[in-house]
Structures are given as structure tokens and as C-alpha cells.
N, C-alpha and C positions, 0 to 999 in steps of 0.2 A: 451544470453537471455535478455540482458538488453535494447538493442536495441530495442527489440520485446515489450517490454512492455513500453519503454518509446514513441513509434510509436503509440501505442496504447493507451496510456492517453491522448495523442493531443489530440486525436480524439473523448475522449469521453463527453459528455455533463455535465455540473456542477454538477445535479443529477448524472452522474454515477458517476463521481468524487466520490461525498461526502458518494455513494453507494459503494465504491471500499475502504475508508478509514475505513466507520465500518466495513465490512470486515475482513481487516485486523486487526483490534484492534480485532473482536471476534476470528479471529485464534491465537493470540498472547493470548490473554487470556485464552481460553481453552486450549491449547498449553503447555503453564506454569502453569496450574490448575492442569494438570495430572503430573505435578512433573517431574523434572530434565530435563527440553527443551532442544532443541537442541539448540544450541546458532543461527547456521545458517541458520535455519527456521526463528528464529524469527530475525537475522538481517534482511533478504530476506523480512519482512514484512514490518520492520522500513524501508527500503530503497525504498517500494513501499511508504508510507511515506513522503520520502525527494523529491518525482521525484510529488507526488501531490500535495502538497503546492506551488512550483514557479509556476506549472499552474494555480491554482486556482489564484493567484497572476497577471499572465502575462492577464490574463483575465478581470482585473478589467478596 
């Protein structure tokens, strides 16, 4: 799966970028709101995360 999604942030425009990180901060958030997360949900969100920043980065 990771391929598939790092295939797929190249591709997306600054706005989805920065549309795809809140996002994930509000799954992480409601996520761990409802009490005792799953830890690999929310790594799986912090990792979409790590792979939109060097873009957002390679792009300046």
C-alpha cells in the first residue's frame, strides 16, 4: 500500500497536499478522542505525514 499512496501524493496539487494532512490530523484526532487507538491507525496517518512534507519541500 505504500507505494500506492506515495504514487499518489506526487501527484497531488499543494492544496490537496495540505487537504490530505488535515485530514489526517482529524482522523488521528477523533481516533484517539474515542479512547484507546489503535496505535497502527494512527501510525498509518503519521506516515502519510512523513511522505507530505519532503513533497511539499521537493516542490519549493
Amino acid at each position: 500500500m505504500g507505494l500506492l499512496i506515495e504514487s499518489h501524493i506526487n501527484s497531488l496539487s499543494e492544496n490537496g497536499l495540505m487537504l490530505l494532512v488535515e485530514d489526517a490530523e482529524r482522523r488521528i484526532g477523533s481516533h484517539v478522542a474515542c479512547g484507546d487507538p489503535v496505535e497502527e491507525y494512527v501510525d498509518h496517518q503519521k506516515y502519510i505525514f512523513s511522505l507530505v512534507q519532503p513533497e511539499l519541500e521537493r516542490r519549493k
